[in-house]
ROTORMAR-654470 format. One line per field, with one value per residue (C-alpha): residue number from 1; residue in three letters; x, y, z. Coordinates in Angstrom, 3 decimals. Example, Ala and Ser with C-alpha at 12.3 -4.5 7.8 and 13.67 -1.06 7.14 Angstrom:
2
pos: c(1;2) $
code: c(Ala;Ser) $
east: c(12.300;13.670) $
north: c(-4.500;-1.060) $
up: c(7.800;7.140) $
***
This chain:
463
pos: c(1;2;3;4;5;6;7;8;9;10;11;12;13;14;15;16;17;18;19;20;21;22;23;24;25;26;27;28;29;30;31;32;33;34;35;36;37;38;39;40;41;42;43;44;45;46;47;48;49;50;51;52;53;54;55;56;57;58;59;60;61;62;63;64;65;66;67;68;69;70;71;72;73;74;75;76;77;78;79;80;81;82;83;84;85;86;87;88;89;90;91;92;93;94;95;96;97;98;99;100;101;102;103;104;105;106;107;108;109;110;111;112;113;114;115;116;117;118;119;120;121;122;123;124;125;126;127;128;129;130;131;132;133;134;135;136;137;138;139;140;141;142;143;144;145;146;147;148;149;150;151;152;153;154;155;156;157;158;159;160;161;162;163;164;165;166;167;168;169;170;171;172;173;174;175;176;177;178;179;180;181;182;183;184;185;186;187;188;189;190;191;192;193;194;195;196;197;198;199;200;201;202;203;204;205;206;207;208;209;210;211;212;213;214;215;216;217;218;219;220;221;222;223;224;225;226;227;228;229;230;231;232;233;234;235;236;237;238;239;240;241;242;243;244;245;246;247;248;249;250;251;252;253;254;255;256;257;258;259;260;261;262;263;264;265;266;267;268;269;270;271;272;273;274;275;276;277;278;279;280;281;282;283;284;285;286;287;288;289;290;291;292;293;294;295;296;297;298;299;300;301;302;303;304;305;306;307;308;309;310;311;312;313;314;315;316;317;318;319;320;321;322;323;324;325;326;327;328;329;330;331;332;333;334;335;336;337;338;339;340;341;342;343;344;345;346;347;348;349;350;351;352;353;354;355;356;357;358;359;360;361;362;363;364;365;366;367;368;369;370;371;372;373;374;375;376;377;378;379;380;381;382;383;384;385;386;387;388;389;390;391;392;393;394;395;396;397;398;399;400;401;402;403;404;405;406;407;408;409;410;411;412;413;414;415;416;417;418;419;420;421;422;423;424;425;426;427;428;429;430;431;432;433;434;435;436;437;438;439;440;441;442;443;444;445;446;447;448;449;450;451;452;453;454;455;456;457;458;459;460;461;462;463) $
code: c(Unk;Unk;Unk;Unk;Unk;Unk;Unk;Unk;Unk;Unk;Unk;Unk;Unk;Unk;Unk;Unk;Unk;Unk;Unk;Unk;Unk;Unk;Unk;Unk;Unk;Unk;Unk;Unk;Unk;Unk;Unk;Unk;Unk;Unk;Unk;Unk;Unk;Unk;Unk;Unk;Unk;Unk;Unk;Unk;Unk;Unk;Unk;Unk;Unk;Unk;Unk;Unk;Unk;Unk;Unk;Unk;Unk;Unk;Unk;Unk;Unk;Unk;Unk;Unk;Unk;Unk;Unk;Unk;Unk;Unk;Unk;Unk;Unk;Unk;Unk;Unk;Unk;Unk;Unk;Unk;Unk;Unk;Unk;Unk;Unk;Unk;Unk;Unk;Unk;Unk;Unk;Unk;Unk;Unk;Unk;Unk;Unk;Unk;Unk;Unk;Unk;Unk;Unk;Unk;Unk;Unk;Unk;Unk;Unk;Unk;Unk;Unk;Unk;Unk;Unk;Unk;Unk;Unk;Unk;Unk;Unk;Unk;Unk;Unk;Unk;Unk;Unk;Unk;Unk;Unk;Unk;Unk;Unk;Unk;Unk;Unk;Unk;Unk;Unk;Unk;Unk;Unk;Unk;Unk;Unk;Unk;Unk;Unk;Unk;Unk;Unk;Unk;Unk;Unk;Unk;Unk;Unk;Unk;Unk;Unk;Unk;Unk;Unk;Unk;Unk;Unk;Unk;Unk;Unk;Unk;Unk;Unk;Unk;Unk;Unk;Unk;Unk;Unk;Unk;Unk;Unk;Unk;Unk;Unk;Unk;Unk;Unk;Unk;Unk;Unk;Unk;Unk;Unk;Unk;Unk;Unk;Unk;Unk;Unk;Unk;Unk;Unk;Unk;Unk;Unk;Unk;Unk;Unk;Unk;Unk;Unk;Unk;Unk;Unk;Unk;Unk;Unk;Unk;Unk;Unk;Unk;Unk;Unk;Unk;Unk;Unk;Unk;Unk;Unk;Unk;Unk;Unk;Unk;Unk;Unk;Unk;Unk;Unk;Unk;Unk;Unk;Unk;Unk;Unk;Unk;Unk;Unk;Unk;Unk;Unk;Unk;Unk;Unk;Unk;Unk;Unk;Unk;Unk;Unk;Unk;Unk;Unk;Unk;Unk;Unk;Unk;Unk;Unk;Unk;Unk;Unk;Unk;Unk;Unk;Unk;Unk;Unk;Unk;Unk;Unk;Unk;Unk;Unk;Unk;Unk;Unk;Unk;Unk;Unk;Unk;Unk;Unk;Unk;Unk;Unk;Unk;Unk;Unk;Unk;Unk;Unk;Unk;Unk;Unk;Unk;Unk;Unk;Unk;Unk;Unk;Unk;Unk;Unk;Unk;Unk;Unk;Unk;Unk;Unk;Unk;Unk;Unk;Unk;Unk;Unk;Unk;Unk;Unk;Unk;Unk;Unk;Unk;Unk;Unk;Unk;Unk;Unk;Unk;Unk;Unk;Unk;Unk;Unk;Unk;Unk;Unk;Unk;Unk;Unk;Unk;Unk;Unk;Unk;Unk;Unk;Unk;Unk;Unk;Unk;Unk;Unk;Unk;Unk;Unk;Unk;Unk;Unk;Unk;Unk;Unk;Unk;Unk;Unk;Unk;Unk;Unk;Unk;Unk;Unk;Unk;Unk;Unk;Unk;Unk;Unk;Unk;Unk;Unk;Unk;Unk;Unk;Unk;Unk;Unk;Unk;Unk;Unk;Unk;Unk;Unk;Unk;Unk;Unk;Unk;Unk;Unk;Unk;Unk;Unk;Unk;Unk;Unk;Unk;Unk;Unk;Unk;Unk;Unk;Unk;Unk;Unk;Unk;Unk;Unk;Unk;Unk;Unk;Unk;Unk;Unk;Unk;Unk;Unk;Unk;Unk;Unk;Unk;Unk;Unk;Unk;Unk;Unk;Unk;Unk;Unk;Unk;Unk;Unk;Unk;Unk;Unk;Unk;Unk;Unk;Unk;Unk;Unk;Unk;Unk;Unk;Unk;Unk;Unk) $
east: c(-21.574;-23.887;-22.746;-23.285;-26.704;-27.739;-27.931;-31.405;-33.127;-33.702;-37.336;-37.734;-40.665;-40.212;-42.375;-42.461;-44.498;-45.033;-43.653;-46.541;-45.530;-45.595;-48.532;-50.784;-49.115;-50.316;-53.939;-53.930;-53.167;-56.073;-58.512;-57.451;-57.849;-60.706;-59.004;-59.111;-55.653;-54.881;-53.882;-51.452;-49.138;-49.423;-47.490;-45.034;-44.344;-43.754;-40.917;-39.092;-37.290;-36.251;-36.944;-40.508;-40.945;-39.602;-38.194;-40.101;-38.431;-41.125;-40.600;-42.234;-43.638;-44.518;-47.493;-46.501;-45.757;-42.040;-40.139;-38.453;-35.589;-35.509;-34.348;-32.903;-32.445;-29.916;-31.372;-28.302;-28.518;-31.593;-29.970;-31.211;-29.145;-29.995;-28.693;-28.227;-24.089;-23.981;-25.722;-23.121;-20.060;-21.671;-21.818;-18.403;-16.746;-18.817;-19.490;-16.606;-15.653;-19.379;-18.839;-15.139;-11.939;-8.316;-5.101;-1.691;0.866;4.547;5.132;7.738;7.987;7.164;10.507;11.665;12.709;9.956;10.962;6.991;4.058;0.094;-1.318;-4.782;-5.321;-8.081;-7.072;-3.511;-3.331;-0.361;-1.872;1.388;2.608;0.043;1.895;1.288;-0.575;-3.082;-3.415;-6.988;-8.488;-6.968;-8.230;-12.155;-12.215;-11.259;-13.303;-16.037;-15.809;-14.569;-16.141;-18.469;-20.646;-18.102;-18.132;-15.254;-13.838;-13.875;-12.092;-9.326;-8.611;-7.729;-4.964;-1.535;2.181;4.407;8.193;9.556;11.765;9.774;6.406;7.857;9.333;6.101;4.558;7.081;7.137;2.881;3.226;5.742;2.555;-0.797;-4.338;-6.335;-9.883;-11.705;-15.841;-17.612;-20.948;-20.715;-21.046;-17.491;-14.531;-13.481;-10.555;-10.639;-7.093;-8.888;-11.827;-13.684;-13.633;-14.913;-17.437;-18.703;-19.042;-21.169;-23.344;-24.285;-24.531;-25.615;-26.784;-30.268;-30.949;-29.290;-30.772;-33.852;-35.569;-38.158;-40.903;-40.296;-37.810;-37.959;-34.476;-33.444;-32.456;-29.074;-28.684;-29.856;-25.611;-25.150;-27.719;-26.002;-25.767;-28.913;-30.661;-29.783;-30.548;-34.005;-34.738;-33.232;-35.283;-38.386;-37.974;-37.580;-40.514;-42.318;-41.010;-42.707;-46.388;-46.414;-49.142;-47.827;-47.144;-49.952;-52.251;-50.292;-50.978;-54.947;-54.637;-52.817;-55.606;-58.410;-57.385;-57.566;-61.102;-60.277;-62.322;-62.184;-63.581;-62.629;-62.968;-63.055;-63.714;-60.100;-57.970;-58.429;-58.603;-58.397;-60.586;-62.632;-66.046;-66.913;-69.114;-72.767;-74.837;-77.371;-81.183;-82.100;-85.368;-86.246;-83.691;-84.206;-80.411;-80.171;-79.822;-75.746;-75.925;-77.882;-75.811;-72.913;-74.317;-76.186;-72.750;-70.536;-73.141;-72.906;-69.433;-67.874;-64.348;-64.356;-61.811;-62.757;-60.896;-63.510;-66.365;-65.629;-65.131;-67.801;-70.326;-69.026;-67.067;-64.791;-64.934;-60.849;-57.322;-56.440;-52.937;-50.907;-47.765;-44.638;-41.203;-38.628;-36.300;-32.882;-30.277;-30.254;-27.741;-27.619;-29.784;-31.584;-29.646;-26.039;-27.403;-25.558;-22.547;-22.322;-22.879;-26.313;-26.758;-27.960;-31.285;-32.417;-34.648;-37.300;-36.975;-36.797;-40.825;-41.400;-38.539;-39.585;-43.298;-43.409;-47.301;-47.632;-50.930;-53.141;-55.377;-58.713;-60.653;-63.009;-66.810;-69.794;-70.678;-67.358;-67.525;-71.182;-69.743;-67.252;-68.632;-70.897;-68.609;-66.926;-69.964;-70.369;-67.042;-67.263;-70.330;-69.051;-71.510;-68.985;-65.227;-62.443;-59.346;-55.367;-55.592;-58.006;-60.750;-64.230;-66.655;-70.595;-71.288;-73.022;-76.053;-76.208;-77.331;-80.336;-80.025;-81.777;-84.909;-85.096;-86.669;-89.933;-88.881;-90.306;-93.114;-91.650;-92.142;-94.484;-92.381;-89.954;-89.845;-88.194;-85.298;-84.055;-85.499;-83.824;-85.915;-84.440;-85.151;-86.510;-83.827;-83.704;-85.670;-82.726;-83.220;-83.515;-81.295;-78.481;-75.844;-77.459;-74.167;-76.178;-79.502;-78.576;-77.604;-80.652;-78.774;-78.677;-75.614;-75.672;-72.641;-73.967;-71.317;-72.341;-74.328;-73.666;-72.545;-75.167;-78.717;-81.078;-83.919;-86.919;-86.239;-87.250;-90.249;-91.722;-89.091) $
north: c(-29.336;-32.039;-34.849;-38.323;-39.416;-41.419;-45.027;-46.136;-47.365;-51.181;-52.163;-52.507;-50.545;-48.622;-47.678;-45.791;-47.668;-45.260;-46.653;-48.281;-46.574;-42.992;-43.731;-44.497;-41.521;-39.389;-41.187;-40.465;-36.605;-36.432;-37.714;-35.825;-32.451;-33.510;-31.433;-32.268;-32.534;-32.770;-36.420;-35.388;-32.660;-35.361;-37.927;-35.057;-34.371;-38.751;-38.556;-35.848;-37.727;-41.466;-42.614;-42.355;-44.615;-47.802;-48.451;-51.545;-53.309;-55.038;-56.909;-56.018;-58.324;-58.184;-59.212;-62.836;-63.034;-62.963;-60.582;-58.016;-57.835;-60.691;-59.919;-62.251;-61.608;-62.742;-64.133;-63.785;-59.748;-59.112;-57.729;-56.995;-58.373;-57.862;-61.424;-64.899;-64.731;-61.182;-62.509;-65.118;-63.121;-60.957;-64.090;-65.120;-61.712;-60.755;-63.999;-66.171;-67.204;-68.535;-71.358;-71.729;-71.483;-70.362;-72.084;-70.401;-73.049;-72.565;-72.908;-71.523;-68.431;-68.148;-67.808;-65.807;-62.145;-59.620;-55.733;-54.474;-55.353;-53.943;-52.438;-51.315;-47.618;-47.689;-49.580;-50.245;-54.103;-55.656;-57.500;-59.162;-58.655;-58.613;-61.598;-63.591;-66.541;-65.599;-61.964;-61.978;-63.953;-61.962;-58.724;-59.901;-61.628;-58.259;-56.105;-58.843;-58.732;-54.921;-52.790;-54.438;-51.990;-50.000;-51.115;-53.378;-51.876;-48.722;-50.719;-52.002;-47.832;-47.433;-50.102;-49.014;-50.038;-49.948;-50.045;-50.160;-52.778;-52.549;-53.805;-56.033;-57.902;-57.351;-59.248;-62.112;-62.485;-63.179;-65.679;-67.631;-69.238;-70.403;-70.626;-73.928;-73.756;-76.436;-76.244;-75.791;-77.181;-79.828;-83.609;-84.512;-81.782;-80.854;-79.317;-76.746;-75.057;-72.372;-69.898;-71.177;-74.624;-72.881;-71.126;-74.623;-75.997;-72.954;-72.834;-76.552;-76.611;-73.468;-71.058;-72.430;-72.081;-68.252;-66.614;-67.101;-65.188;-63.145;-60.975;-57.852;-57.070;-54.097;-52.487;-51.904;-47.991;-49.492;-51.453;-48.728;-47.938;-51.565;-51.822;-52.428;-49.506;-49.632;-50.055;-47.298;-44.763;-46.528;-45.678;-42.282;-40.821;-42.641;-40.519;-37.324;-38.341;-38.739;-35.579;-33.449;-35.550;-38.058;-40.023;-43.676;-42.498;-40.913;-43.972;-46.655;-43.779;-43.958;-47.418;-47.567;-44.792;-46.776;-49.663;-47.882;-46.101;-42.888;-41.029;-39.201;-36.627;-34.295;-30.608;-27.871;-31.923;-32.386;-31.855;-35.570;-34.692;-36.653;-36.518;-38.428;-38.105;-36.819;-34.104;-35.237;-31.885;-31.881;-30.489;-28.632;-28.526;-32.284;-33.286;-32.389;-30.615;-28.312;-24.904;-25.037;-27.184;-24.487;-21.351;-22.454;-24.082;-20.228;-18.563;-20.683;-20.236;-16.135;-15.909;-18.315;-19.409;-18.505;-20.175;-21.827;-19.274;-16.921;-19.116;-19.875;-16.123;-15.421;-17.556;-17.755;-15.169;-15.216;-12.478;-11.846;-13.197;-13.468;-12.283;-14.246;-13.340;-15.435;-15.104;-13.311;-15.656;-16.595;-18.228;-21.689;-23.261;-20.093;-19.400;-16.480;-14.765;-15.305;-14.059;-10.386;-12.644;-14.899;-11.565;-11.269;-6.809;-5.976;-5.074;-1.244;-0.945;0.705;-2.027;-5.106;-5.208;-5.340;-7.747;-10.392;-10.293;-10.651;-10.543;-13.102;-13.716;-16.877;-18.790;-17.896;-20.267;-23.137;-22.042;-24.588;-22.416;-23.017;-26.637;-27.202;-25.297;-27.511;-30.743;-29.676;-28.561;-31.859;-33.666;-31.529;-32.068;-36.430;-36.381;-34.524;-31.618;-29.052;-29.028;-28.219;-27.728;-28.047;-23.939;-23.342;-22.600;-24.263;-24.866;-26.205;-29.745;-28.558;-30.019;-32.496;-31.152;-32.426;-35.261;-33.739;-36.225;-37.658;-35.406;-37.024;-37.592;-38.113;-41.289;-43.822;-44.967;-47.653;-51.092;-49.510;-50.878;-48.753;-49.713;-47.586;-44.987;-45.377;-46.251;-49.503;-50.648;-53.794;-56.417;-55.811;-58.619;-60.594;-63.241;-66.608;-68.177;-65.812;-69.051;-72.524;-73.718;-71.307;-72.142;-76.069;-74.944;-72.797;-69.500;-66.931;-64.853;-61.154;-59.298;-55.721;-53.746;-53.042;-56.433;-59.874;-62.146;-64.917;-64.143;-67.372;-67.819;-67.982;-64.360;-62.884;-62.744;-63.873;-66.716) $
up: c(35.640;37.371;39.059;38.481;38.918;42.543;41.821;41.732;45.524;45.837;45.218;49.220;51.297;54.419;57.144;60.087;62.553;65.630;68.986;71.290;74.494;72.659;70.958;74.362;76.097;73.039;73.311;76.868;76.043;73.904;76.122;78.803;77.131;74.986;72.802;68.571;66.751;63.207;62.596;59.987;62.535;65.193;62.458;61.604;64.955;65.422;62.841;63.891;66.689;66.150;69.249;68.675;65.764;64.483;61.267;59.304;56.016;53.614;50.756;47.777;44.756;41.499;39.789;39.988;43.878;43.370;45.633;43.517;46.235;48.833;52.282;54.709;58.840;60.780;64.114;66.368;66.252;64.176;61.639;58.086;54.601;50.769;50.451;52.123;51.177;52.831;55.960;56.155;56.003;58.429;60.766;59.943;60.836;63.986;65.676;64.124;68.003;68.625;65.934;65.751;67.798;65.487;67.006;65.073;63.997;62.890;59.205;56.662;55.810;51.569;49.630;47.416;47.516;47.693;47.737;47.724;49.538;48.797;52.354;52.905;52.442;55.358;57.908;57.406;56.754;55.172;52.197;50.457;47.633;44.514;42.411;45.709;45.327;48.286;47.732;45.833;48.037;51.009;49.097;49.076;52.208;54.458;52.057;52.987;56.694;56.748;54.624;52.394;52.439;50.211;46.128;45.732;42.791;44.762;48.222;46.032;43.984;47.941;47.857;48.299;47.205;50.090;49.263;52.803;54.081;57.766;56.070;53.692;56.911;59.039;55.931;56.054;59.859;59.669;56.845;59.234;60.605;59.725;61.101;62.123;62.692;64.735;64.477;67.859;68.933;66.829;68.117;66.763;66.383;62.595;61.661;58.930;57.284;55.347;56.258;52.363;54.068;57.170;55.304;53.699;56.724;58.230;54.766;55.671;59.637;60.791;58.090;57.455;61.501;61.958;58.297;56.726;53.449;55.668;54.012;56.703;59.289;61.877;62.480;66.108;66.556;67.403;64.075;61.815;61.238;60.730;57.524;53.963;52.107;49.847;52.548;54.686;51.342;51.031;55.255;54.499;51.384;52.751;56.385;53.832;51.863;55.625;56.627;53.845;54.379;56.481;54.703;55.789;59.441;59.491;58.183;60.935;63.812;62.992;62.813;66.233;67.821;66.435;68.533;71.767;70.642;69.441;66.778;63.579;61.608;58.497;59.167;56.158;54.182;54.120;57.286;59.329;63.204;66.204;69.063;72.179;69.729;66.236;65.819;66.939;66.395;69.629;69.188;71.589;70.464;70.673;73.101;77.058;78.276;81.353;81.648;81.924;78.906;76.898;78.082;76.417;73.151;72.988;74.086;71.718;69.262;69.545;69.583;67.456;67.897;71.567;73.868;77.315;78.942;77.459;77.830;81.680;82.367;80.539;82.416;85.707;86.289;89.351;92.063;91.204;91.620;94.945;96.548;99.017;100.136;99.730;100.755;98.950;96.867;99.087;97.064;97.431;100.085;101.815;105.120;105.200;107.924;105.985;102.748;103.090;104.375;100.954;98.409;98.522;98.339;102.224;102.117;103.756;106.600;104.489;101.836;104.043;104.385;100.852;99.808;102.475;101.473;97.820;96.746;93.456;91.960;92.556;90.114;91.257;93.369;91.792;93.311;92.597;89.800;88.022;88.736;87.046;84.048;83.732;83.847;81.408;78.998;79.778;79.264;75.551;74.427;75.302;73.343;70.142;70.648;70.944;69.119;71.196;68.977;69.499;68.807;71.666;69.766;70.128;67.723;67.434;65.849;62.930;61.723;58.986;55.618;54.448;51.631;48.330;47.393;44.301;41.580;39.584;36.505;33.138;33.250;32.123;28.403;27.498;27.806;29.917;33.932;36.878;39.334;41.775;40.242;36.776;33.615;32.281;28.107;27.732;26.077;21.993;20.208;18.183;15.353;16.700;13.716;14.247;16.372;15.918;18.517;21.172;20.955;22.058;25.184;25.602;25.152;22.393;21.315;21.553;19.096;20.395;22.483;26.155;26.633;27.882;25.581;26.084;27.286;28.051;25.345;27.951;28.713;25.121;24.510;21.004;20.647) $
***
């Protein structure tokens, strides 16, 4: 049996806009290891983790300009609302103290005799009893401040009747007084006795200053639990969508490596790459290189798909790793002489040479000939000649394919004139008489499919 269906997203965008910081320290990679990687793996690999993007709201409009969903932000925490009243209440119950100090005064306790009282299933709130004058308003006001991102009908199925004598008094007892509010930051004092007259008075003081109708909104890591419900399904099936192809990550992260001067280039014509320089293809033959220069274009070019491991070795080999002994590991905090003493298993006399030498290897030394390698394989891979990819493999700058020239075609017929190559027909000859209202304005009509409606007379010929 299927469930009910998922209630359709709000007509809001999302985007993933990679972090600047993490998007400089990934540029920085790149040029350091001159290395090409696929745009697309570098944008899956930005939206795995959410601290290296930021979540961006946009409205979006229909063909008339109107937003389809408006959004409004709250300036005091920069938080995001699907509505100006939600904003409000969101003001009210999270910085009610900022605008307005609540002083309790003795009153009378309501009369009557009462033998049930409603109580909130969630948090355990004494509501009153339901044939209470206040209760309704009580009901929406903590589902407003409280949980509003639940469904109200859905808040109030988790109401429950209490019976005992306890809560019935604990209900009585908090109706024995009631709250004054006085308005703060204002130029005289006003007393309120309700939070709708407080609300008024908010509406008309301070809501047009703390939430405005903005077109888009980032979201703060730290507020993303804070976002109405729609809202938070919208950010989560868009990061799924980005998960599987990240096509708008992908697009603000070229964007972003543009701006610090990073290139691109297709390879296979359809996987995007990153690099220092796009393939430039280098002639040999017309342009003056050195000798280093040409060993590895002809070495690369003989073994494709070679790594520079391979290439280095290859031509300038190294006379072999060298061996320098090191000391045998000690476990740390312990000297060397008290190792036996702490646990350490004592060593025999025939054993104690080897286990205080230990011979590791060493990378091998960098010799001149090593060193002109590399800066010309530096030099190769800064000006796009040679392709040095995130798998290790390096690859030749091919050479452009020659564009095809244009075939001869047919001569052209007699009264026909050629543009760009193309043989053009000259404009049919139309009857003069055919709109009177036309030829006044020195035009003439033309009812054939495929033309302009109105041709000017002085370009026919005959007329």
């Amino acid at each position: 049996m299927r469930g009910p269906r998922p209630e359709p997203l709000v007509p809001v965008e999302c985007s993933f806009v990679p972090e600047p910081n993490g998007v400089a320290s990934l540029a920085k990679q790149i040029r350091l290891s001159c290395r090409a990687y696929p745009l697309f793996e570098v944008a899956a690999l930005v939206v795995q983790k959410p601290d290296r993007y930021e979540v961006v709201l946009r409205v979006m409009r229909d063909k008339e300009g109107k937003a389809r969903q408006p959004l409004f932000g709250c300036s005091l925490d920069d938080t995001v609302w699907l509505s100006e009243a939600d904003a409000v209440r969101h003001v009210l119950s999270q910085h009610f103290d900022t605008f307005y100090s609540t002083e309790k005064l003795a009153t009378d306790a309501p009369k009557g005799t009462y033998t049930f009282v409603a109580q909130c299933g969630i948090s355990g709130e004494v509501l009153g009893p339901p044939n209470y004058h206040g209760y309704q308003e009580r009901l929406r006001r903590i589902h407003a401040e409280r949980f509003n991102r639940m469904p109200f009908d859905v808040y109030k199925s988790r109401v429950r009747i209490v019976k005992d004598e306890a809560v019935v008094k604990q209900w009585l007892e908090s109706q024995s007084f009631r709250a004054e509010y006085t308005a703060l930051n204002v130029p005289e004092p006003v007393k309120f006795a309700s939070r709708e007259e407080v609300e008024v008075h908010f509406r008309e003081t301070h809501a047009a200053n703390l939430i405005r109708e903005v077109d888009s909104a980032p979201v703060k890591r730290e507020l993303m639990g804070r976002l109405p419900a729609p809202l938070q399904a919208v950010v989560r099936v868009s990061l799924d969508r980005e998960r599987r192809f990240p096509i708008r990550t992908g697009t603000a992260l070229s964007q972003a490596f543009a701006n610090i001067g990073l290139q691109f280039f297709k390879r296979d014509r359809n996987i995007v790459h990153v690099a220092v320089a796009r393939p430039h293809h280098l002639d040999m033959e017309t342009q003056v290189v050195s000798d280093g220069v040409r060993k590895i274009v002809g070495y690369i070019a003989a073994n494709p798909s070679t790594s520079r491991k391979q290439l280095i070795d290859a031509l300038a080999p190294s006379s072999g790793a060298g061996v320098v002994p090191v000391p045998a590991p000690v476990p740390q905090g312990v000297p060397a002489g008290e190792a036996s003493a702490a646990g350490a298993p004592a060593a025999s006399p025939e054993a104690a040479p080897a286990a205080a030498e230990s011979p590791v290897p060493t990378p091998p030394a960098m010799t001149p000939e090593r060193d002109a390698l590399l800066n010309d394989l530096h030099w190769l891979l800064h000006q796009g000649h040679v392709i040095e990819f995130s798998t290790g493999q390096m690859e030749l700058a091919q050479k452009p394919a020659a564009r095809p020239e244009p075939s001869a075609g047919p001569a052209p017929a007699e009264g026909q004139r050629r543009q760009g190559g193309r043989a053009e027909k000259p404009p049919r000859q139309l009857r003069p008489d055919r709109t009177p209202w036309s030829r006044k304005h020195g035009l003439m009509a033309v009812t054939t499919p495929g033309y302009p409606a109105y041709i000017a007379l002085p370009q026919l010929a005959g007329v």
